[in-house]
VEXDREN-2710 file (C-alpha; in Angstrom, 1 decimal):
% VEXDREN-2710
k/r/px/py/pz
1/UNK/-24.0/-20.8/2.7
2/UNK/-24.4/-17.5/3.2
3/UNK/-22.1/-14.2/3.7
4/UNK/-22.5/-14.1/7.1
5/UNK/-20.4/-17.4/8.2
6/UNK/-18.5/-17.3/4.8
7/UNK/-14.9/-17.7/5.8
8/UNK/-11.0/-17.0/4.5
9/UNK/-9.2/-19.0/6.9
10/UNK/-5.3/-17.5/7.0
11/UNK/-2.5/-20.4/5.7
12/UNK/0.8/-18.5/5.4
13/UNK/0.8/-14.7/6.7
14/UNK/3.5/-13.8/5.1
15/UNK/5.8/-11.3/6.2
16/UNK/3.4/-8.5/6.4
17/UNK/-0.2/-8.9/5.1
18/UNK/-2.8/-6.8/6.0
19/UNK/-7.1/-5.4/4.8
20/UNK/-7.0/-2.6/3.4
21/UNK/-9.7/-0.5/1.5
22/UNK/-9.8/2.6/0.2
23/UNK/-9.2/4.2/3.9
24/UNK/-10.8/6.4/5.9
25/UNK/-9.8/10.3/5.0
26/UNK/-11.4/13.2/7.2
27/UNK/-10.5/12.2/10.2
28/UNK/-6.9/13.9/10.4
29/UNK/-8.7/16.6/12.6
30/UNK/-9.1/13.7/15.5
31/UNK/-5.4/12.4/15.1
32/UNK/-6.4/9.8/12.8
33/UNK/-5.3/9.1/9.5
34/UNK/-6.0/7.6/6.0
35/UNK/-4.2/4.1/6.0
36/UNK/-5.9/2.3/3.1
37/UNK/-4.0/-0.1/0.4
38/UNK/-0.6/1.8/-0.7
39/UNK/-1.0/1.1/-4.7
40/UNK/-4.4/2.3/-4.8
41/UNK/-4.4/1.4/-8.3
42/UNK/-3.7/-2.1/-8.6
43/UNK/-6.4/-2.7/-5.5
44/UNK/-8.8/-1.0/-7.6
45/UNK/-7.9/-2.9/-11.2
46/UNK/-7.9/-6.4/-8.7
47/UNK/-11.4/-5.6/-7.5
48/UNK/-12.9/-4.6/-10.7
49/UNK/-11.2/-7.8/-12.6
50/UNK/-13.3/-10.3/-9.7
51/UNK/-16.7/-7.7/-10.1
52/UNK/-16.4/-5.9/-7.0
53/UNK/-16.8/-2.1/-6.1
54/UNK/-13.3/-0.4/-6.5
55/UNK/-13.4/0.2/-2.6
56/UNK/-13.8/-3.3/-1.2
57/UNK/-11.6/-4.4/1.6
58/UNK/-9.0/-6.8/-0.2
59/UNK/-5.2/-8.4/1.0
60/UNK/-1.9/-6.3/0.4
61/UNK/0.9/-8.6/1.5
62/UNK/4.4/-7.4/1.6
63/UNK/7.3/-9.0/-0.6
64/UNK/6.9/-12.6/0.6
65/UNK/3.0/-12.9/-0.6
66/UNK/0.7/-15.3/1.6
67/UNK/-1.6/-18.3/1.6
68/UNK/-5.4/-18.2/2.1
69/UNK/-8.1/-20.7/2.0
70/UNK/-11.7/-20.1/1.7
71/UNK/-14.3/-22.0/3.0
72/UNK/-16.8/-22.4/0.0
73/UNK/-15.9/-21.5/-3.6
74/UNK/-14.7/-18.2/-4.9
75/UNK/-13.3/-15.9/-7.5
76/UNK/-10.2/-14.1/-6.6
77/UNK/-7.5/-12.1/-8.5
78/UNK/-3.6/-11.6/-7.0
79/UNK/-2.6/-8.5/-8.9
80/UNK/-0.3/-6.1/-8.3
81/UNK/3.6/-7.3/-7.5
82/UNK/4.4/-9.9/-9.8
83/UNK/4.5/-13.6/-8.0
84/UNK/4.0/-17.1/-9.1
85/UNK/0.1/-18.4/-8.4
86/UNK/-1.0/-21.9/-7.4
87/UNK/-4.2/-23.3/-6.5
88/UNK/-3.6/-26.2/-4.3
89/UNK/-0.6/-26.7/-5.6
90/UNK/-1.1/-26.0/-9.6
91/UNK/0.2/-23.1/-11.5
92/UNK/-2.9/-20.8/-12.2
93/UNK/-2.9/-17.2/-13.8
94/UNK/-1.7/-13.7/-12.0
95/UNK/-3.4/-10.4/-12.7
96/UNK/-6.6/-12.8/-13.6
97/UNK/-9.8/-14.4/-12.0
98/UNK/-9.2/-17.4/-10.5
99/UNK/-11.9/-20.1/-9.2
100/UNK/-11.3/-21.4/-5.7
101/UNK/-12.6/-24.7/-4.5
102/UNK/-14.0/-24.2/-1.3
103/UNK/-11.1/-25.4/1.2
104/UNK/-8.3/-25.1/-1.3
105/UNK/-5.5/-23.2/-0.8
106/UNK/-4.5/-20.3/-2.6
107/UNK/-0.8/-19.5/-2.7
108/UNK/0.4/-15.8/-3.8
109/UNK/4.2/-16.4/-3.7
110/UNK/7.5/-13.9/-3.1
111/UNK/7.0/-10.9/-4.8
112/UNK/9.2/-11.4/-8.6
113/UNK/9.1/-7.5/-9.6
114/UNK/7.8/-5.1/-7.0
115/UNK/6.8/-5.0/-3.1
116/UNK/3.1/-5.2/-2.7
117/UNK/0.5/-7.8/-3.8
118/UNK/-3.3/-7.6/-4.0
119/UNK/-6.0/-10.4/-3.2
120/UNK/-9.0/-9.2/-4.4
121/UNK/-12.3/-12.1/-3.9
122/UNK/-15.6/-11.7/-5.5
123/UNK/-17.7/-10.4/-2.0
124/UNK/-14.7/-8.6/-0.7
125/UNK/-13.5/-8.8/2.6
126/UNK/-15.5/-8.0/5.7
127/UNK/-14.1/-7.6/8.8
128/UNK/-16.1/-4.8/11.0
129/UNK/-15.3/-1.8/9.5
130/UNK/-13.7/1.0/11.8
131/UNK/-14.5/4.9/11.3
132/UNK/-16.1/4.0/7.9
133/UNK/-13.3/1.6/7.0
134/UNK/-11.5/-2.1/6.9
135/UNK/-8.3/-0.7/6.7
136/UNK/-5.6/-1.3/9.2
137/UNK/-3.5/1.6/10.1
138/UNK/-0.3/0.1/11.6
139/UNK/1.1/3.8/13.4
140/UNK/-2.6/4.0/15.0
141/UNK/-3.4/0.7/15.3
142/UNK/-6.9/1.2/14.4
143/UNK/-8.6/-1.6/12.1
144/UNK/-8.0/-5.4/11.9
145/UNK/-4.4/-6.7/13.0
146/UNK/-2.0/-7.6/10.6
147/UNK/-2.6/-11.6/9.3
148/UNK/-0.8/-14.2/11.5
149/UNK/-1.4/-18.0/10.9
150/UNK/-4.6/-19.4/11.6
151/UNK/-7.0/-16.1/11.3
152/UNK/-10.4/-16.3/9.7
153/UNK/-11.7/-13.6/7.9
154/UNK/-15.4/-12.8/7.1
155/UNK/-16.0/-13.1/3.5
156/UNK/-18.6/-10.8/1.5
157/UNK/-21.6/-12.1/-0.5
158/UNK/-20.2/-12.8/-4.2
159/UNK/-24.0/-12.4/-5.2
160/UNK/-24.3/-8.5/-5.5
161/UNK/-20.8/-8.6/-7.8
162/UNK/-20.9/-7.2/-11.0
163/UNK/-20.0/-9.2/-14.2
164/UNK/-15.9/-9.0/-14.6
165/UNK/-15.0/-7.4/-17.4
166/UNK/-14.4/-9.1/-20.5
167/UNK/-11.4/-11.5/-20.9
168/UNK/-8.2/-10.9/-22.4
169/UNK/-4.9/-8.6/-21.5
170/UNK/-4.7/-6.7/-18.6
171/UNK/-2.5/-3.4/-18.1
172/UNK/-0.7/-3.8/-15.1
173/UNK/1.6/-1.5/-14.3
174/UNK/5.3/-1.9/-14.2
175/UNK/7.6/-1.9/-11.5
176/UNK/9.9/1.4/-12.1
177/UNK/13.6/0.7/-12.3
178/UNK/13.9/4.2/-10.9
179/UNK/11.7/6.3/-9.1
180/UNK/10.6/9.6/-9.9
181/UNK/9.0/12.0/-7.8
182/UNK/7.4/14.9/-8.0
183/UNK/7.5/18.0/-5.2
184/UNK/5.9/20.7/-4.6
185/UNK/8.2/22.7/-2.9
186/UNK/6.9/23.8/0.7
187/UNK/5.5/24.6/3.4
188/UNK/9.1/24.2/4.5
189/UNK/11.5/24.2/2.2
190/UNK/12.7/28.2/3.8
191/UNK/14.6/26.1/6.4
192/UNK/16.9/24.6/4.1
193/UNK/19.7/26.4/2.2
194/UNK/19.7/26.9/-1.6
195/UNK/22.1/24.0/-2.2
196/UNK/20.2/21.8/-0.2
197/UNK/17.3/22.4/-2.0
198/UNK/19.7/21.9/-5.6
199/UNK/21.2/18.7/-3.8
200/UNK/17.0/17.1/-3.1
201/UNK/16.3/18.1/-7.0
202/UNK/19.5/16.6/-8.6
203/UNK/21.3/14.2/-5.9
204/UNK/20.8/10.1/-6.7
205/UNK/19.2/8.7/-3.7
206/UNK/17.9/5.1/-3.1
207/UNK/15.1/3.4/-1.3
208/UNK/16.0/2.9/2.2
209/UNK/15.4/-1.0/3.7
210/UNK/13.3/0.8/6.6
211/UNK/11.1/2.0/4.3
212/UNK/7.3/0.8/5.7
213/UNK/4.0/2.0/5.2
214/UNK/4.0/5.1/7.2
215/UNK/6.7/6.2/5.0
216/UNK/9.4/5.8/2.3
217/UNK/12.9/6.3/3.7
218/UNK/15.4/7.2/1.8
219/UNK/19.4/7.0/1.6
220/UNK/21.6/9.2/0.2
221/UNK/23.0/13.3/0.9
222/UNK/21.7/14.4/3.8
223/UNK/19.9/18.1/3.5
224/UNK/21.3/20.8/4.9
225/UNK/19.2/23.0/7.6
226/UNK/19.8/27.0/7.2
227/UNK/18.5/27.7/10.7
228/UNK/18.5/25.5/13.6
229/UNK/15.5/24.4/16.2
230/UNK/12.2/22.9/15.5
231/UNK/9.2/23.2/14.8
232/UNK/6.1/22.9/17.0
233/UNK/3.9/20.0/16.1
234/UNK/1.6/20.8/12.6
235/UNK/-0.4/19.3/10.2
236/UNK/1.2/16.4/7.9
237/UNK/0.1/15.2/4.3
238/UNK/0.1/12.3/2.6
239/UNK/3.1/12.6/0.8
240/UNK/4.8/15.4/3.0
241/UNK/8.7/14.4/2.4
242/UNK/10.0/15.4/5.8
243/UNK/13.1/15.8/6.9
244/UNK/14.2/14.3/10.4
245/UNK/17.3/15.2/12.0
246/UNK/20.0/12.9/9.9
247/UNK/19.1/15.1/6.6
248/UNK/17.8/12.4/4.6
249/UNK/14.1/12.8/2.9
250/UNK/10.7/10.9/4.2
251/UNK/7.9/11.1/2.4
252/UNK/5.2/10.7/4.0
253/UNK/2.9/7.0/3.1
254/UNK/-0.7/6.3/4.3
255/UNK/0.1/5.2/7.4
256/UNK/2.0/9.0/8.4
257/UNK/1.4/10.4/11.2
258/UNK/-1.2/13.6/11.5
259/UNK/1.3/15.9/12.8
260/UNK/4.7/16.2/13.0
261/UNK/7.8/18.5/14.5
262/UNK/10.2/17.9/11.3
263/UNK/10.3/20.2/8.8
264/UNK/8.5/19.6/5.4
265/UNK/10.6/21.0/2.5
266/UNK/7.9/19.6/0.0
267/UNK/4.9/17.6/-0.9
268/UNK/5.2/14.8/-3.4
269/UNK/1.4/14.4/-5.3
270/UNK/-0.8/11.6/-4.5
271/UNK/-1.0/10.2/-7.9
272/UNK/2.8/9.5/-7.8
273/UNK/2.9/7.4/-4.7
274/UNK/1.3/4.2/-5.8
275/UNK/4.9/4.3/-7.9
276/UNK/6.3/4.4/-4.4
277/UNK/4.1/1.2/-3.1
278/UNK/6.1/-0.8/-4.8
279/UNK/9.8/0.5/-5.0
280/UNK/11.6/-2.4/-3.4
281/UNK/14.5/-1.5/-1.5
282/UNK/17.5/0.0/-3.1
283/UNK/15.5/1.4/-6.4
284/UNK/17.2/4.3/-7.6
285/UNK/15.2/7.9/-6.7
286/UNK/14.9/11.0/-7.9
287/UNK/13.3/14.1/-6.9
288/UNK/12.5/16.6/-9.3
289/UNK/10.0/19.6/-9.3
290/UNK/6.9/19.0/-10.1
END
């Protein structure tokens, strides 16, 4: 059978399950911006463990996991948040390549440490890519729709895979306990008084339950402003922690927006957001300078 009628036919959505790749940077200048999978990392690791290139489209569900069958055999890997793994039924491993029977069902279950899951299958995932990517972008819209019940997705040809890599113990990473991150301090941070700026590097703040992908909320001591007004719309970075009216730090996730009226009083480095990906709500956070 080939690639081209190659099928993942959708089981259980979950409660939010999406394709993401590695996104589609360079296109902030036309309003649109990066999306891609949240732990970059553990998409990358899943891929490389079923043979795939580190930027094939794969499955990041959201807490609750999903269930997928595919319609002729294949190799897949759930990585990322921990979760129990059954093949039609039967415990099989996490974090390792699994075989498929064509039509069985593939069950990643609730997240047991973490947020976000990764389904990675030998061939990727491919769904007509959109401004260079698979990604969907859930503030633009742009890319396939998040998974409801009964979707079919294309599936890639397993024949141009590399070999996995050799078996044995794989380094996932762990969930943090607490959260750290770095900030730069900027382009912003001139609108907020001293001891706001001590209360963002010192203060105990947690993850925030309407936390999604556009961006980590947070709860805790609100910032305090040291002039009033707004801004006029300008550019936004991943990992821009804004500050909306109510005081309390956003930083920005791959779904952010490409401008933005609130003012930024820093910018948290990319490499410490896949961290972020999968703080579930109510982990402890800290900001400190980077």
């Amino acid at each position: 059978m080939t690639s081209a009628v190659s099928r993942l036919y959708v089981v259980r959505a979950g409660a939010l399950t999406t394709v993401q790749d590695a996104g589609r940077p360079g296109w902030a200048h036309l309003g649109v911006g990066r999306a891609g999978a949240l732990d970059g990392p553990a998409a990358r690791l899943a891929n490389r463990l079923v043979g795939n290139p580190p930027d094939a489209a794969v499955l990041e569900t959201t807490l609750t996991g999903c269930a997928v069958s595919p319609d002729r055999p294949a190799v897949a890997v759930v990585g990322g948040a921990g979760c129990r793994v059954t093949v039609d039924g039967r415990p099989v491993a996490w974090g390792a390549p699994v075989r498929v029977p064509a039509g069985a069902v593939l069950d990643a279950g609730p997240a047991e440490g973490g947020l976000r899951g990764y389904l990675a299958f030998a061939g990727g995932l491919v769904p007509e890519p959109v401004l260079g990517s698979r990604s969907a972008d859930l503030l633009s819209g742009l890319g396939p729709a998040p998974l409801s019940e009964g979707d079919v997705l294309p599936l890639g040809d397993p024949a141009g895979c590399g070999p996995p890599p050799p078996a044995g113990p794989v380094p996932w990473p762990g969930v943090p306990a607490e959260l750290v991150l770095p900030v730069h301090p900027g382009p912003r941070h001139d609108w907020f008084t001293q001891a706001a700026i001590r209360t963002l590097l010192t203060a105990a703040y947690r993850v925030s339950p309407h936390s999604n992908r556009i961006g980590l909320r947070t709860e805790g001591p609100a910032l305090e402003r040291s002039r009033t007004g707004e801004l006029p719309s300008e550019g936004m970075v991943l990992g821009a922690v804004q500050v909306p009216p109510d005081g309390r730090p956003v930083v920005f996730l791959n779904d952010h927006p490409t401008t933005g009226g609130y003012p930024v009083v820093g910018v948290v480095p990319e490499r410490a957001l896949a961290a972020a990906a999968q703080a579930v709500p109510g982990t402890r956070l800290r900001f400190v300078r980077a």
